[in-house]
C-alpha positions in Angstrom: 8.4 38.1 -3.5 6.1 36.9 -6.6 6.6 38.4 -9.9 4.0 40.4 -11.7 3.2 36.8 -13.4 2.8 34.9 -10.7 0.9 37.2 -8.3 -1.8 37.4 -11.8 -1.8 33.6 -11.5 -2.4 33.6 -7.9 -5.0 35.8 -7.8 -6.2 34.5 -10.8 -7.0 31.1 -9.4 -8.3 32.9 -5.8 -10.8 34.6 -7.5 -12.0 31.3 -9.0 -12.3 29.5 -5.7 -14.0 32.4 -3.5 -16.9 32.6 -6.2 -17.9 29.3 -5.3 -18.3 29.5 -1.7 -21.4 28.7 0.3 -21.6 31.2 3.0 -22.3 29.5 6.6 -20.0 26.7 6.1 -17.1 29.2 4.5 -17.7 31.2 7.6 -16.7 28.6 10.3 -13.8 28.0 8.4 -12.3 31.5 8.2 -13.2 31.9 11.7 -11.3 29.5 12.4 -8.2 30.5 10.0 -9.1 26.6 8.2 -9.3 28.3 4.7 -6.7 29.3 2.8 -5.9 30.9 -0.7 -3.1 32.9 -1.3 0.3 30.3 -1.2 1.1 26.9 -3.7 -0.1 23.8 -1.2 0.3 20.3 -1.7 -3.0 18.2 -0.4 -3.3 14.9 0.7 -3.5 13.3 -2.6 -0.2 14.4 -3.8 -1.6 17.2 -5.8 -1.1 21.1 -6.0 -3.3 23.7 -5.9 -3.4 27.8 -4.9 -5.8 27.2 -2.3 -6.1 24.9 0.8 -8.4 24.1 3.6 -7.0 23.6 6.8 -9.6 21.3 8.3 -7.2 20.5 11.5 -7.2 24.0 12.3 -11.2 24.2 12.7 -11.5 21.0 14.7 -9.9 22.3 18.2 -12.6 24.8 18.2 -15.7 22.8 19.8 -18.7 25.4 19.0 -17.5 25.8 15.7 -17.0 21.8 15.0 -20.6 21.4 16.6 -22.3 23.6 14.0 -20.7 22.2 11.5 -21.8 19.2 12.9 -25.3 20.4 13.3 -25.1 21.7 9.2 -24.8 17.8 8.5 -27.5 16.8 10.6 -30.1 18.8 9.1 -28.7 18.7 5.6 -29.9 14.7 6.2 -32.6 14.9 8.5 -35.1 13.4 6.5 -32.8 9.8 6.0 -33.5 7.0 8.0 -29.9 7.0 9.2 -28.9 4.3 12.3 -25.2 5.3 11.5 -22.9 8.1 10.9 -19.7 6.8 9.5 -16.6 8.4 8.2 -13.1 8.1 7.6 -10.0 8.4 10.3 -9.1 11.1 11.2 -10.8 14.0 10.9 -13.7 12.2 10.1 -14.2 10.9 13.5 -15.2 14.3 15.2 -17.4 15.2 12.4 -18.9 11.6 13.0 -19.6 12.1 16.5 -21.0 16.0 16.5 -23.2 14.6 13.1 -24.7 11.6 15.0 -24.8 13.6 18.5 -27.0 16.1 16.9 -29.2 13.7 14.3 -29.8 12.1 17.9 -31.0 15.4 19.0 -33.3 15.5 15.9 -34.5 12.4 15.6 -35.1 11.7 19.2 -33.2 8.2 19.3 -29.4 7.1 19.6 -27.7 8.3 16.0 -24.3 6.2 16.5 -21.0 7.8 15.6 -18.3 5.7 14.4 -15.0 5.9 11.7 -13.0 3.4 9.6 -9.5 3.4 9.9 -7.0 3.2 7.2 -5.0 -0.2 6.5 -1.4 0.0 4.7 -3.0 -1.3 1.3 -4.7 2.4 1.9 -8.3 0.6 2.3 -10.6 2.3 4.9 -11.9 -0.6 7.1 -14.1 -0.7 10.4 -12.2 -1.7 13.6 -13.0 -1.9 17.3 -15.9 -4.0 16.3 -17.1 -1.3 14.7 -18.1 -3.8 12.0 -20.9 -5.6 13.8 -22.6 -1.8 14.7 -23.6 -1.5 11.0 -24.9 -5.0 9.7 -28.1 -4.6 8.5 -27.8 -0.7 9.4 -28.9 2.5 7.3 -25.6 4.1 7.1 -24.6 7.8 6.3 -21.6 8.4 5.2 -20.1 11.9 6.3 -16.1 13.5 5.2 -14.4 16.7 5.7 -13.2 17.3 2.0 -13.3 15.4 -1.3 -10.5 16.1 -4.1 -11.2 13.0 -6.0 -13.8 11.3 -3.5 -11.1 8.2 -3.0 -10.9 7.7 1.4 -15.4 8.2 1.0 -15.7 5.8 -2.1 -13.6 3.1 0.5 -15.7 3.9 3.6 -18.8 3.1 1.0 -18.0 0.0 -0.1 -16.9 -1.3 3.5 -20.0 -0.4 4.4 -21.8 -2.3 1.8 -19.3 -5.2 2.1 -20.0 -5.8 5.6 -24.2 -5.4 5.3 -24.9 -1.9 5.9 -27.3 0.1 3.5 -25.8 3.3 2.5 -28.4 5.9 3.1 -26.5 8.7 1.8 -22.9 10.5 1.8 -22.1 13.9 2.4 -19.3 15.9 2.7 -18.3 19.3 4.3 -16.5 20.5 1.1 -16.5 19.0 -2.1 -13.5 20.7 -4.2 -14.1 19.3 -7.7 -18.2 18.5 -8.2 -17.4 18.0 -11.4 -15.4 14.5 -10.6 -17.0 13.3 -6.9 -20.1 12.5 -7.7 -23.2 9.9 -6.7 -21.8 7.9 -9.6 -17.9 8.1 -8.8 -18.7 7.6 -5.1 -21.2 4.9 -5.9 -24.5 6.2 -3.2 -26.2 9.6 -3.6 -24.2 12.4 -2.5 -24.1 15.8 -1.8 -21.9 18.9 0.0 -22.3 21.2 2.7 -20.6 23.3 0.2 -18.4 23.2 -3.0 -14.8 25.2 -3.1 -13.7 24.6 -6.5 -9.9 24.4 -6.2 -8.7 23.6 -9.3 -5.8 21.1 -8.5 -2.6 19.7 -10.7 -0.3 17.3 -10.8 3.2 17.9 -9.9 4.3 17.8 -13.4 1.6 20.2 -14.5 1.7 22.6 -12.0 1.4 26.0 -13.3 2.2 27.0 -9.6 5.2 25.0 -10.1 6.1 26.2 -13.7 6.1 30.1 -12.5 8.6 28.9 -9.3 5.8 29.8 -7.1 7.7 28.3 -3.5 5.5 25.5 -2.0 4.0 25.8 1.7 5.8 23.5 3.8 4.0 24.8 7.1 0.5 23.7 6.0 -0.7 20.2 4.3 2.3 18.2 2.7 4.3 20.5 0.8 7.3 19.5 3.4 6.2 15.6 2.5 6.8 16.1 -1.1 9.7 18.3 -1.1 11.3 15.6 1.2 10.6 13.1 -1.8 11.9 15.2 -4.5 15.5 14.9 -2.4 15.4 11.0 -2.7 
């Protein structure tokens, strides 16, 4: 059980993410149980936060991942996009429902296709994926942007290789104040914005007030495993 402290913290920091919700996309996610504020989660980045979104747990759910596919394809209608990319893994379904229905909207082949991350951590194209966007208008798509690092790589692979970056866009953008068009170097924007204030292990106010970390969702297990070594 929390103490009276820690519950007020909590809650505290719940309140401050649900304010910020934008209501269709916020809505495919809780039906599908993807969005989550009431435990101390570790993300992908190594840092903590009071609320998560379980993007793995919308994706098995195809008429929910197709809308939210379709919310990307008319957010960016108006681009002269050739190319949906987007980073491995997640990113591949989005890529695929985005560029299936831009194809539906634009009344030509959208193509779908991801980058896949090396060990350096660099998000490159495989599969010959590479040759599909030389001299192509590219949109850049993602599920969720902490700090905007795995979309800022897709970018400049895309720009490395000869593909003009029409635009990037992500599903949820948890900290609009730090992933912007100038961080992620093209014009950006969100489906919607969940600010989740996020720490780092050693300033965790989650972790100061012995709030126990979720090892069942995102990498709380990964980084209690590390703390061991």
């Amino acid at each position: 059980m929390f103490s009276t402290e820690q519950t007020f913290i909590l809650l505290c920091s719940i309140i401050y993410i649900v304010l910020t919700m934008n209501d269709e996309v916020i809505k495919l996610l809780k039906q599908t149980n993807a969005l989550l504020i009431d435990s101390h989660f570790v993300g992908t980045s190594g840092r903590h936060m009071p609320g998560y979104i379980n993007k793995d747990a919308l994706y098995p759910h195809v008429l929910e991942t197709s809308r939210m596919g379709e919310l990307f394809a008319q957010k960016n209608k108006d681009l002269a996009i050739d190319v949906v990319a987007a980073p491995a893994l997640g990113g591949i379904i989005l890529s695929t429902w985005t560029a299936y229905h831009l194809t539906k909207l634009k009344k030509r082949e959208i193509l779908g296709i991801y980058t896949e991350k090396t060990p350096e951590k660099d998000q490159i194209f495989t599969r010959g994926y590479d040759k599909l966007i030389i001299g192509k208008n590219v949109l850049v798509i993602e599920d969720l942007t902490t700090t905007g690092g795995s979309v800022k790589k897709v970018v400049d692979s895309v720009k490395k290789i000869g593909g003009t970056i029409v635009g990037v866009c992500v599903m949820v953008n948890r900290d609009p104040k730090l992933v912007t068009s100038e961080t992620v170097g093209a014009p950006f924007t969100s489906l919607a914005v969940i600010e989740i204030p996020s720490y780092e292990a050693d300033e965790c106010p989650l972790c100061k007030e012995n709030i126990p970390i979720n090892t069942e969702v995102g990498h709380g297990k990964k980084f209690l495993e590390s703390k061991k070594k």
